[in-house]
Kinemage of the C-alpha trace (Angstrom):
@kinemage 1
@onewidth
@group {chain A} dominant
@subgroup {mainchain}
@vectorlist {calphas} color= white
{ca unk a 1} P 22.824 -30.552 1.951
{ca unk a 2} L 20.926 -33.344 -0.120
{ca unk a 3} L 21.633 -36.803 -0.262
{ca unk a 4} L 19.909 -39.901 -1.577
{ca unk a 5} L 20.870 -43.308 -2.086
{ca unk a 6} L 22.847 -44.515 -4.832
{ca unk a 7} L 23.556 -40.975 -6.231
{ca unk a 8} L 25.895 -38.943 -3.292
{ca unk a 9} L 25.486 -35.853 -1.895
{ca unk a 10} L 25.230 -32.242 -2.936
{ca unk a 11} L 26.426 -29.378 -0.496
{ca unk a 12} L 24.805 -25.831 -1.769
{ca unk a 13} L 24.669 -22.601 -0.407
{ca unk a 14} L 22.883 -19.363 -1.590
{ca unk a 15} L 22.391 -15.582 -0.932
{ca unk a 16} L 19.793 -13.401 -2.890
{ca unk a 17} L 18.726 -9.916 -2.257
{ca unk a 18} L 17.483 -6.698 -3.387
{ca unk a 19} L 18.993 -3.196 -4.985
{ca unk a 20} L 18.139 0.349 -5.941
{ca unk a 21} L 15.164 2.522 -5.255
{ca unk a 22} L 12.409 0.603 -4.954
{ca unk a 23} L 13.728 -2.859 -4.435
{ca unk a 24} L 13.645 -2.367 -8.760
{ca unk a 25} L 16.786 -5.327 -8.991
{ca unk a 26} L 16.087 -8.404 -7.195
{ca unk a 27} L 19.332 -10.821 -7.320
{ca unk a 28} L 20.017 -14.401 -6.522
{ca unk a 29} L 23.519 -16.556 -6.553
{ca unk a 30} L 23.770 -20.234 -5.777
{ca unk a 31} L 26.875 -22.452 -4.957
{ca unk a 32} L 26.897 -26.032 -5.026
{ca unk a 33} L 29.266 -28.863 -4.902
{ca unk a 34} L 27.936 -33.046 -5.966
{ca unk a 35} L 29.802 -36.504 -4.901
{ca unk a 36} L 29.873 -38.800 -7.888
{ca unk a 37} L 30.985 -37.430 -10.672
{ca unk a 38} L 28.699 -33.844 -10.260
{ca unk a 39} L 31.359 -32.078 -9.345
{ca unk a 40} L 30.969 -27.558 -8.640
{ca unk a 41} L 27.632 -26.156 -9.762
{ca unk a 42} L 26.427 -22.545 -9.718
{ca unk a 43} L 24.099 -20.016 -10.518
{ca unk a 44} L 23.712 -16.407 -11.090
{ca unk a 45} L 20.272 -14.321 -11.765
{ca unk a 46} L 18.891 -10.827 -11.419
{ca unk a 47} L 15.757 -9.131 -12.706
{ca unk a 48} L 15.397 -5.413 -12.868
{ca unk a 49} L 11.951 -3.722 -13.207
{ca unk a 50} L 12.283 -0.435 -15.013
{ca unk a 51} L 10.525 2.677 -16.531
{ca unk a 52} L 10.474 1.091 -19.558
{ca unk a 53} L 11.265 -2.336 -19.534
{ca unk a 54} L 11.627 -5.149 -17.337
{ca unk a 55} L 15.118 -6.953 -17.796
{ca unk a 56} L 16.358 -10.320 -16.559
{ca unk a 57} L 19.602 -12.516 -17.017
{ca unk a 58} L 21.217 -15.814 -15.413
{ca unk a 59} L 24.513 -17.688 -15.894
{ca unk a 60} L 24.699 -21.108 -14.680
{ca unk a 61} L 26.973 -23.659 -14.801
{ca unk a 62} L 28.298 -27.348 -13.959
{ca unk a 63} L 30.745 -29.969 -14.596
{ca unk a 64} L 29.246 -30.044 -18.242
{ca unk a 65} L 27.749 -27.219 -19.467
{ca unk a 66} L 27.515 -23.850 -19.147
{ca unk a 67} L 23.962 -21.808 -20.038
{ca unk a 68} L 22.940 -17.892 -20.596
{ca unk a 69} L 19.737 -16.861 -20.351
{ca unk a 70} L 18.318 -13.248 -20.838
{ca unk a 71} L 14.815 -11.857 -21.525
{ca unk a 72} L 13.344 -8.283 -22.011
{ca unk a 73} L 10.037 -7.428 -21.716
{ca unk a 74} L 7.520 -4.156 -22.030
{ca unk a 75} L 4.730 -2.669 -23.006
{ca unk a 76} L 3.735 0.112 -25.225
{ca unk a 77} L 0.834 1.729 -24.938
{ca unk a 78} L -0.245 4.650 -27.866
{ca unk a 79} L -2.962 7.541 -27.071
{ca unk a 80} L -4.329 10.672 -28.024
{ca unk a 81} L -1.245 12.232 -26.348
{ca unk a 82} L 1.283 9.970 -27.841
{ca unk a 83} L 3.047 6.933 -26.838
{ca unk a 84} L 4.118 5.475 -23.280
{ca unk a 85} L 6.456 2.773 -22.775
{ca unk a 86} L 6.125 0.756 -19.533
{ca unk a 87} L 6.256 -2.540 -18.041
{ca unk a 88} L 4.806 -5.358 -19.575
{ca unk a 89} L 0.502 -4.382 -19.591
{ca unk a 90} L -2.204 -6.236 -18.044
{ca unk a 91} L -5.531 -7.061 -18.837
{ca unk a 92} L -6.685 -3.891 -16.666
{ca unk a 93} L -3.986 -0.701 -16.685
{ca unk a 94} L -3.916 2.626 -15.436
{ca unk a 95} L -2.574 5.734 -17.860
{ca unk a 96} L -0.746 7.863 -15.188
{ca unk a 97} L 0.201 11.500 -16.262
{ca unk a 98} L 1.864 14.364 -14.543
{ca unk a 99} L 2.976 16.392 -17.604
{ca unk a 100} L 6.349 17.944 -16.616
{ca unk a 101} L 7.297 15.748 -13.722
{ca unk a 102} L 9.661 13.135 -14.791
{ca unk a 103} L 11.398 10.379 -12.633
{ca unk a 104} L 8.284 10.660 -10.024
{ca unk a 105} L 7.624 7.437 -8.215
{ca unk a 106} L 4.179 5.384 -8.291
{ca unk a 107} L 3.825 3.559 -4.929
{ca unk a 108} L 3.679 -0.019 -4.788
{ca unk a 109} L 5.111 -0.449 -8.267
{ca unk a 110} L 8.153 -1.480 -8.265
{ca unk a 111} L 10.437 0.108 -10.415
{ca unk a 112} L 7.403 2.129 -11.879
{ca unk a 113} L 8.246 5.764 -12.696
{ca unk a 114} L 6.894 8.513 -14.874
{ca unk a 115} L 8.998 8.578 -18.362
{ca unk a 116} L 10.610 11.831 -19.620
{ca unk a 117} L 7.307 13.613 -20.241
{ca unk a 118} L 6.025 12.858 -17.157
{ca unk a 119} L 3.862 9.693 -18.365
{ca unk a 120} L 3.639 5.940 -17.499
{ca unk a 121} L 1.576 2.784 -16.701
{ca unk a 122} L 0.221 1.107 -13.723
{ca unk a 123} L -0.932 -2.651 -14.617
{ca unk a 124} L -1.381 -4.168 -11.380
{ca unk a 125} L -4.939 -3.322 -10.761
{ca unk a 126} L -7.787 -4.818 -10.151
{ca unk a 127} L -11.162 -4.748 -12.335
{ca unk a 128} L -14.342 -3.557 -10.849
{ca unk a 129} L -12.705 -2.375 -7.432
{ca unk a 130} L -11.386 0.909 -6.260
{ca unk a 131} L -7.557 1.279 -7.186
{ca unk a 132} L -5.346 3.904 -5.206
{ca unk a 133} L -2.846 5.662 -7.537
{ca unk a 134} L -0.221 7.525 -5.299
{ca unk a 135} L 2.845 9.102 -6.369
{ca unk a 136} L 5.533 8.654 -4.481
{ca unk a 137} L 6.392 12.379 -3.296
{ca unk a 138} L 10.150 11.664 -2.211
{ca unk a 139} L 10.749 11.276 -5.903
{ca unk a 140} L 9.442 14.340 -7.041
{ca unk a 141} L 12.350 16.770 -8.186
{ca unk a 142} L 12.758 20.210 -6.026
{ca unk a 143} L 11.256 21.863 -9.277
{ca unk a 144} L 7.996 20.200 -9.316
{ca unk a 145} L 4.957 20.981 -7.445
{ca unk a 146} L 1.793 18.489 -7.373
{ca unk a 147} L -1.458 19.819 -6.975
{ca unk a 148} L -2.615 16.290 -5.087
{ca unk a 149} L -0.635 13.019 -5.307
{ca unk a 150} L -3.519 10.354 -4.844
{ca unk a 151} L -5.985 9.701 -6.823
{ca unk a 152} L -8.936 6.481 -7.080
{ca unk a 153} L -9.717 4.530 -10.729
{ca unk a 154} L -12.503 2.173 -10.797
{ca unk a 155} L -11.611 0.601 -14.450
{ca unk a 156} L -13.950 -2.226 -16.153
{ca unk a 157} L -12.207 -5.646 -17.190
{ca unk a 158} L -10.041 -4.888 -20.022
{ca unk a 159} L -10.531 -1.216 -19.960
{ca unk a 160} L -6.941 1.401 -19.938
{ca unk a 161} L -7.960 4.025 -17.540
{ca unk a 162} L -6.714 7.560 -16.974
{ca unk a 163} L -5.201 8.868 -13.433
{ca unk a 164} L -3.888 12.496 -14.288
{ca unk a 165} L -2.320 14.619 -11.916
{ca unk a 166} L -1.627 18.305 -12.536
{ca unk a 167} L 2.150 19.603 -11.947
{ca unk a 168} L 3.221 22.750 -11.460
{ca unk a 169} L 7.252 23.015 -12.741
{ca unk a 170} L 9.612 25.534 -11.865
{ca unk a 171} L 10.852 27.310 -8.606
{ca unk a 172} L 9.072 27.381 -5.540
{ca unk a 173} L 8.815 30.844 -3.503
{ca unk a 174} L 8.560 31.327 0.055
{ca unk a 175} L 8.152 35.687 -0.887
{ca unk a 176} L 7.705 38.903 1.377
{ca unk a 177} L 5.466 41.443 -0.314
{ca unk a 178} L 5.656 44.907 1.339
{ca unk a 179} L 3.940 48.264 0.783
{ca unk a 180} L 6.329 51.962 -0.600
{ca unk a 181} L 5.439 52.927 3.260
{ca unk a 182} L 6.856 49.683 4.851
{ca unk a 183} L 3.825 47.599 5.794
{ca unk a 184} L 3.130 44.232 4.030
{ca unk a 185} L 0.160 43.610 1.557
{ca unk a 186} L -2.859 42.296 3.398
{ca unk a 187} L -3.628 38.967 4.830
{ca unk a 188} L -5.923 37.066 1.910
{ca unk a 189} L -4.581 39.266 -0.942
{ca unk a 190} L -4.763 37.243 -4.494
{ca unk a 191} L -1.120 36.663 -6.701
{ca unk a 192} L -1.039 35.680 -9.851
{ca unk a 193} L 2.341 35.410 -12.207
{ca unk a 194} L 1.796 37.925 -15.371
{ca unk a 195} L 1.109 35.845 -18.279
{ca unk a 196} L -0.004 32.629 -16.043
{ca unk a 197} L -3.602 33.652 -14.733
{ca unk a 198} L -5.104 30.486 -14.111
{ca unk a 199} L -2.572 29.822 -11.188
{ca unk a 200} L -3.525 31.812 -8.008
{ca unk a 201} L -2.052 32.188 -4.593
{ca unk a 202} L -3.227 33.637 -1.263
{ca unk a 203} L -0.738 35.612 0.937
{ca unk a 204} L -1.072 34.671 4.565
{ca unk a 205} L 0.721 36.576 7.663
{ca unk a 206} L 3.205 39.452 7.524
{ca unk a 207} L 2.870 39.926 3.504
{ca unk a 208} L 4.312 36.434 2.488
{ca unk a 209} L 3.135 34.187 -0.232
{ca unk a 210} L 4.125 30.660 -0.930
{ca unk a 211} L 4.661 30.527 -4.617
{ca unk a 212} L 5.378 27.091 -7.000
{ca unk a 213} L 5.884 26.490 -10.621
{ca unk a 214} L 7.836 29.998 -10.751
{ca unk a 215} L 10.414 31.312 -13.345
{ca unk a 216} L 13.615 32.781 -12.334
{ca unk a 217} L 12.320 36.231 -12.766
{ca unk a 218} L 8.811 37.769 -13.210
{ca unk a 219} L 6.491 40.098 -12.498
{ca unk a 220} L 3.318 39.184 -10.026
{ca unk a 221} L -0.212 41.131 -9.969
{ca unk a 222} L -1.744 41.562 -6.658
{ca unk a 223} L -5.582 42.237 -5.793
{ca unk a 224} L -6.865 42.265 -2.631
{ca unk a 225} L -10.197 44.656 -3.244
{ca unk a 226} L -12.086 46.259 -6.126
{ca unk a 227} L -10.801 49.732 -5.611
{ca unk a 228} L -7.716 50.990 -7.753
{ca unk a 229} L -5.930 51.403 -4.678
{ca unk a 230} L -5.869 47.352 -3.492
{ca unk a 231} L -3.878 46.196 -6.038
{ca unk a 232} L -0.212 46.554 -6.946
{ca unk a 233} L 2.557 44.742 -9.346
{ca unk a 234} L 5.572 43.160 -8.012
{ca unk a 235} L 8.662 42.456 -9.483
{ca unk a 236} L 11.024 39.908 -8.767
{ca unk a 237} L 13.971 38.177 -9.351
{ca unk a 238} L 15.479 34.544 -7.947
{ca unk a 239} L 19.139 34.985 -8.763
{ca unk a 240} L 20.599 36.584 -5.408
{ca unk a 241} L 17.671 34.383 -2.912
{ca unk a 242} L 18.642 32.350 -0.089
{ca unk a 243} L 17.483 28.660 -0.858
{ca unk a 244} L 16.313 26.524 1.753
{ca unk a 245} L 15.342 23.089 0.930
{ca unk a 246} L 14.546 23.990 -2.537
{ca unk a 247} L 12.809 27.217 -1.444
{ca unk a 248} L 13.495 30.618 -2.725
{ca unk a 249} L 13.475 33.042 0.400
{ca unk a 250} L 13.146 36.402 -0.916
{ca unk a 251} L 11.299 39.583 -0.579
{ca unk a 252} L 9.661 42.250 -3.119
{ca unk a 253} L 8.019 45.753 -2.981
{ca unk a 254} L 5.381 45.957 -4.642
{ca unk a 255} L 3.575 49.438 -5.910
C-alpha cells in the first residue's frame, strides 16, 4: 500500500513468473485499487525469447484509459551457408551449427535453440575472453548423435565467430556381430556403414558395437586384420529391434 498526503491511498498487489523450457516466457500481472478519484488499475505483460524472435506485449488499464503495447525483435544474420534468424545480435556473436540437429538447446541462452537446419546465434558473449558454447544435450532428439557438445570461442570486439559441432542423424545401434560358427567378431574390430566411410566404430566385448547416425537398414564392413580372412560384411535391418531408450538392440551375422 502507498499513501501520501493530499492524494489517498493506493492498495496493489502483483504476481509474475516464468514458463516453458528454459524459463523462454517471463510474465508479470499487477492489481491496484486508488482513493480519490483513481479508482481500479491493472497491468498485464509477458516477454517470450524465441528461436527466432524475441516477442513482448502488455495491457494496462485505469479509470481513464486503456493502453496496448507490443514489440518484436530479431536478428538476421547471412553467411556463406545461408541465412540464420535469431535473437536480436550483439556487438560480439557466436555462429552455432550442428547441421541436422534441430530444436537442440544452447545453455544459458534463454530461449536459444538451433533453427530447422540445425543453425543459430549466441550474442551474449564477451570480447577478448574465453566463451563456453554448450549444447544443451536433454534437447537433442533420440535421432541425433553429437560428436562433443562444448566447445570455447575467443572472438575480437565486433567480430561473428563460428562454434560448429558435428552431428551424426539417424538411429542409434546397440548391435551383436557373430561369426557362421557362433563366436562373435573380435574385440577392437573396425565398422564402417557401406557408402559412409568416414564414420568408424570399434566393437568392444562379446561382438557388440555401438552404432549412431544409422539408416533403417544397411549393410556394415568389418576389418579387424590385413588378411582376407579378418574381415566380413554384415547385413542388417532395424524394423523387428527391441528399442530401449532410443536404442536399437539387435544382432547380425556377419560372413
Amino acid at each position: 500500500m502507498n499513501a501520501s498526503s493530499g492524494k489517498g491511498a493506493t492498495h496493489s498487489t502483483g504476481l509474475s513468473g516464468t514458463a516453458l523450457a528454459g524459463n523462454a516466457l517471463n510474465w508479470n500481472i499487477q492489481q491496484g485499487y486508488g482513493t480519490d478519484d483513481v479508482g481500479y488499475t491493472g497491468s498485464l505483460s509477458a516477454d517470450y525469447k524465441g528461436t527466432y524472435a524475441d516477442v513482448s506485449g502488455g495491457y494496462r488499464y485505469d479509470r481513464h484509459s486503456q493502453r496496448v503495447n507490443y514489440a518484436l525483435a530479431g536478428g538476421v544474420l547471412a553467411y556463406a551457408d545461408g541465412v540464420t534468424f535469431s535473437q536480436p545480435l550483439g556487438e560480439t556473436n557466436v555462429l552455432i551449427g550442428a547441421p541436422g540437429a534441430s530444436g537442440v538447446g544452447i545453455k544459458n541462452q534463454s530461449g536459444v535453440r538451433t533453427d530447422f537446419r540445425g543453425y543459430t546465434v549466441s550474442a551474449n558473449v564477451s570480447p577478448y575472453r574465453k566463451n563456453d558454447i554448450g549444447l544443451d544435450t536433454a534437447s537433442v532428439a533420440d535421432d541425433v548423435e553429437l560428436a562433443l557438445t562444448n566447445k570455447t570461442v575467443v572472438p575480437t570486439r565486433g567480430a561473428v565467430v563460428r562454434a560448429d559441432y558435428v552431428a551424426n542423424v539417424g538411429l542409434r545401434v546397440l548391435l551383436t556381430l557373430t561369426r557362421p560358427h557362433g563366436s562373435t567378431v573380435p574385440f577392437g574390430a573396425m565398422v564402417t556403414l557401406k557408402g559412409a566411410q568416414e564414420q568408424q566404430f570399434i566393437v568392444g566385448d562379446e561382438g557388440q558395437v555401438y552404432l549412431s547416425g544409422m539408416p533403417p537398414e544397411g549393410t556394415l564392413n568389418v576389418v579387424w586384420g590385413r588378411d582376407g580372412e579378418q574381415r566380413c560384411t554384415a547385413n542388417y535391418s532395424l524394423t523387428a529391434a527391441e528399442n530401449y531408450s532410443g536404442v536399437s538392440v539387435t544382432g547380425s551375422l556377419c560372413r
